[in-house]
C-alpha positions as CSV (number, residue, x, y, z in Angstrom):
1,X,-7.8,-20.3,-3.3
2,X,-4.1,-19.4,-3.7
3,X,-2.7,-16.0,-2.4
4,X,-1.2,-13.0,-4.3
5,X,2.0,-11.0,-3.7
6,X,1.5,-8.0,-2.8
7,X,4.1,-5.1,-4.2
8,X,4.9,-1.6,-3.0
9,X,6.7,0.7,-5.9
10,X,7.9,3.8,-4.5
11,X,5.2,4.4,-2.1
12,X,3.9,7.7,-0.4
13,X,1.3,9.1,1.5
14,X,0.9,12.4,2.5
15,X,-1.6,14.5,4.5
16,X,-0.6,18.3,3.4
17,X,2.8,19.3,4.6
18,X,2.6,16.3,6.4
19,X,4.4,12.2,5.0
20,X,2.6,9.6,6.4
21,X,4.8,7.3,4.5
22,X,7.8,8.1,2.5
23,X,8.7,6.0,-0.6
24,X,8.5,2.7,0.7
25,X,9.5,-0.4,-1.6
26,X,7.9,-3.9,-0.3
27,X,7.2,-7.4,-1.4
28,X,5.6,-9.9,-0.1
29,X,5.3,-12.8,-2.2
30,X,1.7,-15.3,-1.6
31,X,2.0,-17.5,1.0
32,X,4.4,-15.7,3.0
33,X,3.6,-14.0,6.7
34,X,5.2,-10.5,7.4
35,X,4.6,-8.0,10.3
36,X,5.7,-4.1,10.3
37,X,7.4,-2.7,13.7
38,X,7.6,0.8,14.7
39,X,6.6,3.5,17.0
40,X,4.0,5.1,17.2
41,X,3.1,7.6,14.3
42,X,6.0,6.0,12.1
43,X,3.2,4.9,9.7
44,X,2.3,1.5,10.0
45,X,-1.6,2.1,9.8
46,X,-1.4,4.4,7.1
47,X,0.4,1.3,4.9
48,X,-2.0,-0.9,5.9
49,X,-4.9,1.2,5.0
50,X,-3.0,1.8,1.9
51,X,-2.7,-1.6,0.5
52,X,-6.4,-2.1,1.7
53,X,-7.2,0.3,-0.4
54,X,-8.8,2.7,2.1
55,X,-6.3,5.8,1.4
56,X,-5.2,6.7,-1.9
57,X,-1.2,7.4,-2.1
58,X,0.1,10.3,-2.9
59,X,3.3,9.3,-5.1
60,X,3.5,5.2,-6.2
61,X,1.7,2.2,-6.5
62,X,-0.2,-0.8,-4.8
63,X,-0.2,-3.9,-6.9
64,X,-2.3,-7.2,-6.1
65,X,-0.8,-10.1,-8.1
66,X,0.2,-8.2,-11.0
67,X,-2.7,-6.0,-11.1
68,X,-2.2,-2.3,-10.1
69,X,-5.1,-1.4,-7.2
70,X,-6.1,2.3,-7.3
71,X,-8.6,4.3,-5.5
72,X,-11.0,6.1,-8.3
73,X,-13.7,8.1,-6.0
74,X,-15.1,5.9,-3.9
75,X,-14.6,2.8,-5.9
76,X,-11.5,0.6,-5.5
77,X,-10.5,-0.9,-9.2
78,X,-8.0,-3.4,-10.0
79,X,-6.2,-2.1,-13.8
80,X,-4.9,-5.1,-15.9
């Protein structure tokens, strides 16, 4: 099975008042290993949860390969 990249456009997450993460540009193309660093709080588990699909951003997009993955309810769906 062969990886896909994974792509961050513009990314952001916000809990009220409150940003998570603030538009945040990434790409990590298949095959390639990449780690995030920061302090605590700066975010790094909200991405993560992000791209899994767990927590739906508030401004941006998630794309798998070239499809766009959004949350709709409790569904995840990959648009083509």
């Amino acid at each position: 099975m062969h990886g896909q990249k994974i792509e961050l456009i513009n990314l952001s997450v916000k809990y009220g008042n409150f940003t998570a993460v603030q538009s945040t540009n990434l790409e990590v193309k298949a095959g390639e290993f990449f780690s995030i660093l920061g302090p605590s709080g700066c975010g790094k588990t909200t991405l993560l949860r992000t791209i899994s699909g767990f927590i739906k951003p508030s401004k941006g997009q998630v794309l798998i390969g070239e499809k766009i993955w959004q949350i709709l309810s409790r569904e995840i769906v990959l648009q083509h």
